[in-house]
C-alpha positions as CSV (number, residue, x, y, z in Angstrom):
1,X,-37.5,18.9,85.6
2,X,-36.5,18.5,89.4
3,X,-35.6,20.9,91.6
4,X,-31.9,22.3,91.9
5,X,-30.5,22.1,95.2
6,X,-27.5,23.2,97.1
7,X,-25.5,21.8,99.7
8,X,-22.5,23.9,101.3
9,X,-20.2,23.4,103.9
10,X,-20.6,25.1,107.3
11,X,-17.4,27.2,108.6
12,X,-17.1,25.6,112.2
13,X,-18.2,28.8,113.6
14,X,-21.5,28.8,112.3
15,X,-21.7,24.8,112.5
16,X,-21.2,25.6,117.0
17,X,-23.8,28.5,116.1
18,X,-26.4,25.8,114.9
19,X,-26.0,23.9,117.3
20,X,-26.2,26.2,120.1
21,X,-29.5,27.1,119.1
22,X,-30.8,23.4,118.9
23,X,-31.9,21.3,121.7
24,X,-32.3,17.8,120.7
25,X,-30.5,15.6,118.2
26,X,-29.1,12.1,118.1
27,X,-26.1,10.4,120.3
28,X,-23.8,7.9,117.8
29,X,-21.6,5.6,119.3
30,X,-20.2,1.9,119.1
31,X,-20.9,-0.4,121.3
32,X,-19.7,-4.4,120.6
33,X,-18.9,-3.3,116.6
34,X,-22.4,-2.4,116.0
35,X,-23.1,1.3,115.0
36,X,-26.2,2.6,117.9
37,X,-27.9,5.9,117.4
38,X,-30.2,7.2,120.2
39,X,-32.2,10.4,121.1
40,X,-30.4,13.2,122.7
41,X,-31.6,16.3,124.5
42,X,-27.9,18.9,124.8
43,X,-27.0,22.0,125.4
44,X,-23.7,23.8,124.3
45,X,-21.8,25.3,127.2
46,X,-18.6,26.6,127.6
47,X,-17.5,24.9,123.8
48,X,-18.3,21.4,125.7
49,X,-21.7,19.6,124.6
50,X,-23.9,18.8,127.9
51,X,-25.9,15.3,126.5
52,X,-28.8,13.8,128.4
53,X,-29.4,10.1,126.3
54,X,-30.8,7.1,127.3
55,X,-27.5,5.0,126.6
56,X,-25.4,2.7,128.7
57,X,-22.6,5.2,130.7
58,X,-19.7,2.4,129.7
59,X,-21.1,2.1,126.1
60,X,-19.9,5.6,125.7
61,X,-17.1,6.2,127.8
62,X,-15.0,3.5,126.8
63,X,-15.4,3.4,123.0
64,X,-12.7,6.5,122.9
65,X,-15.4,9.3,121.0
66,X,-18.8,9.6,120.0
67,X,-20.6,11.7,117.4
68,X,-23.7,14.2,118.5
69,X,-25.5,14.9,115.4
70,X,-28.6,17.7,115.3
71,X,-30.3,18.9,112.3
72,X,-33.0,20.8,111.0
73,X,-34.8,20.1,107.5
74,X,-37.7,21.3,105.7
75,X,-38.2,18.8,103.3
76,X,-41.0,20.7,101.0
77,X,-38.2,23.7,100.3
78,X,-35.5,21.4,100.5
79,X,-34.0,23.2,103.3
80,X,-31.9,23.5,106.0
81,X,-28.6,22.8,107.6
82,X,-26.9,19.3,109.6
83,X,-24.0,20.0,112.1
84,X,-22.0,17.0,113.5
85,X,-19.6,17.2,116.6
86,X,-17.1,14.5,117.1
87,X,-15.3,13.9,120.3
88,X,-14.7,12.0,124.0
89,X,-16.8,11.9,126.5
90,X,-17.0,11.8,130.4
91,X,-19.8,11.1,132.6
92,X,-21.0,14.2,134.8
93,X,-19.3,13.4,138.2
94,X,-20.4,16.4,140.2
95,X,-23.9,15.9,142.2
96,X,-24.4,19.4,141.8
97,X,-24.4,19.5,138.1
98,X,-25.7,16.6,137.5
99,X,-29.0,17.5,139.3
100,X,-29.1,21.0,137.3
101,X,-28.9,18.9,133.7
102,X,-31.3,16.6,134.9
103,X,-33.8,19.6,135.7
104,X,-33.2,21.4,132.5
105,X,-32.4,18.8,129.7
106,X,-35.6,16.7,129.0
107,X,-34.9,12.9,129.4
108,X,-36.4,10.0,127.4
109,X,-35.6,7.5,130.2
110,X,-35.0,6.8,134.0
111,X,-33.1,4.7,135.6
112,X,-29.3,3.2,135.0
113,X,-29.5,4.1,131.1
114,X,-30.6,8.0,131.9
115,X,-27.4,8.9,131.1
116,X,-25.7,12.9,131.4
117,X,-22.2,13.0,129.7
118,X,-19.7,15.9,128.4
119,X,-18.5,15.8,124.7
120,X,-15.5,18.0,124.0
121,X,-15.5,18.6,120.5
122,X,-12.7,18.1,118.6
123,X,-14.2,17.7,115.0
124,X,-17.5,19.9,113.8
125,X,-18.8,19.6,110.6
126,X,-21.7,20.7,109.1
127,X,-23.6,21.9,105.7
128,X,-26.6,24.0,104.9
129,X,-29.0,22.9,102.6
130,X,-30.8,25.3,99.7
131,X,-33.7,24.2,97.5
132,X,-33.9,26.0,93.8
133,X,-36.5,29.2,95.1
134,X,-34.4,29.9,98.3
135,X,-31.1,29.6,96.7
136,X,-30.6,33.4,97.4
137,X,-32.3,33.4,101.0
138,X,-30.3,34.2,103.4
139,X,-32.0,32.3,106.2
140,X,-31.9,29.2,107.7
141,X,-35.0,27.0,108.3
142,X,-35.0,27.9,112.4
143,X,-35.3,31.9,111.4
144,X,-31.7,32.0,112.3
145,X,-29.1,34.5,109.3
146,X,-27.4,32.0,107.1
147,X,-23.8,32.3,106.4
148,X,-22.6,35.7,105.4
């Protein structure tokens, strides 16, 4: 007999509250009709997503939105919790912050594809993940409270 497991729908409070405490996930975008994923360091400021990816500044600025995806599994429990954040982006203008980002989000890349952009959210979706044994825990796989 296989394990039972749960999957529930974040409230998009706790989905930002996931997030917040992440730092790396994955930047999804479009570029020529092809669907390209690429690593992502961020950091949640101000309810706008801060993204350091090593991705073409056009590819993402012209498509109209891109998707930030983070999550956290443990796949032996059958745990944990996915948050997605939909939205447009803009490249980082000012010299200033652009320079403070580059110190303190970790890049994959450098050169013309080190790229920093701003993603205002306007969709964020997530769910938490429960295996059969930790159906009543009420923690998530990062030590963070689950939902209340």
């Amino acid at each position: 007999m296989s394990p039972a497991y749960r999957m529930t729908d974040l409230t998009g409070a706790e989905a930002l509250w996931l997030l917040e405490g992440a730092r790396s996930g994955r930047l999804v975008y479009v570029l020529r009709g092809r669907v390209l994923v690429r690593p992502a360091a961020h950091v949640l400021e101000y309810g706008a997503l801060v993204v350091r990816a090593p991705v073409p500044l056009t590819a993402v600025t012209q498509g109209g939105g891109v998707t930030y995806h983070c999550e956290r599994f443990h796949g032996a429990a059958g745990t944990g919790w996915s948050v997605a954040a939909t939205g447009p982006a803009q490249d980082l203008t000012d010299a200033h912050e652009a320079a403070h980002y580059r110190r303190t989000l970790t890049g994959w890349v450098h050169g013309p594809h080190d790229t920093l952009l701003r993603i205002h959210p306007l969709t964020i979706q997530g769910h938490r993940l429960s295996g059969a044994a930790g159906a009543g825990a009420r923690t998530a796989d990062d030590g963070r409270p689950g939902p209340r």
